[in-house]
C-alpha positions in Angstrom: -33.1 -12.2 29.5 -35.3 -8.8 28.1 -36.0 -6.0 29.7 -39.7 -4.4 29.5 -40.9 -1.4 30.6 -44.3 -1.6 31.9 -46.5 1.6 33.0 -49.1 1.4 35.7 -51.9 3.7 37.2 -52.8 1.9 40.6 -55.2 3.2 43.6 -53.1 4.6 46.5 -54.5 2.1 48.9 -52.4 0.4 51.9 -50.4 -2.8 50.8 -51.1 -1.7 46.7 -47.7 -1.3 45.5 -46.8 -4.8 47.8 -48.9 -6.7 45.8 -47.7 -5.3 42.4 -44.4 -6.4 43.6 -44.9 -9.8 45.2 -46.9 -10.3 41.7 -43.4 -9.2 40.1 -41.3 -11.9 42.0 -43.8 -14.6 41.9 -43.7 -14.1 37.9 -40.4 -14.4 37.8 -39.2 -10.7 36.7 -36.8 -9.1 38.4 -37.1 -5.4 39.1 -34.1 -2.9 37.5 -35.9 0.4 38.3 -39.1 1.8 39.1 -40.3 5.4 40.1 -43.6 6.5 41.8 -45.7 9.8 41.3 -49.1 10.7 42.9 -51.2 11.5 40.2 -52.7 15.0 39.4 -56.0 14.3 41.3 -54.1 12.4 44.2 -56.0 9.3 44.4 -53.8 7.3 42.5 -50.2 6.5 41.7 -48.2 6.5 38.8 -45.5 4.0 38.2 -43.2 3.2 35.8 -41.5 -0.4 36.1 -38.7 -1.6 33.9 -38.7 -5.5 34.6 -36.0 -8.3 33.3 -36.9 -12.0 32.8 -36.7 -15.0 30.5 -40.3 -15.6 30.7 -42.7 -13.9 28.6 -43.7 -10.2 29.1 -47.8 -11.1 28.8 -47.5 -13.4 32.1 -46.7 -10.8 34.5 -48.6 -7.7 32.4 -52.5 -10.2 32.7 -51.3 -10.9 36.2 -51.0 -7.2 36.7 -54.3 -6.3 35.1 -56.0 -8.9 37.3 -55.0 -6.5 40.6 -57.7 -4.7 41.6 -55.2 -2.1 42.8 -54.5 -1.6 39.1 -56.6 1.0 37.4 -55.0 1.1 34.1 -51.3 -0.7 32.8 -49.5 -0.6 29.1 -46.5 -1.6 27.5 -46.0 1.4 25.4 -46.1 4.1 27.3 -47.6 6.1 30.0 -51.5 4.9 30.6 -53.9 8.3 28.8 -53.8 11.3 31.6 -57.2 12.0 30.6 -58.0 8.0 31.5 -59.8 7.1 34.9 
């Protein structure tokens, strides 16, 4: 099993952050931490997810992207401040 860290920027809407995990489980990633932030201008949230699963890192990451809670997601690091 890897672990992966993936970082999001979502819309603070009702049920967002359920339906980022529920995409998690479905994927087959487990969750080993993750910490939430409001962003600066408050109509988002930041997350930071470190995941662990056999399958491959792309299936849950283009699952993500297809939310349309999610305003931006990477691999690498934190999504651009200056972004969205």
């Amino acid at each position: 099993m890897t672990h992966n860290r993936l970082y999001l920027r979502v819309f603070d809407r009702p049920a967002a952050l359920e339906r980022i995990l529920r995409v998690t489980r479905h994927r087959g990633f487990g969750i080993r931490r993750m910490s939430v932030a409001p962003s600066r201008t408050g109509d988002r949230m930041e997350i930071s997810l470190s995941v662990r699963g056999s399958r491959p890192l792309h299936t849950l990451f283009h699952q993500l992207k297809k939310l349309s809670d999610v305003a931006d997601i990477s691999e690498s690091g934190p999504p651009d401040a200056d972004a969205g």
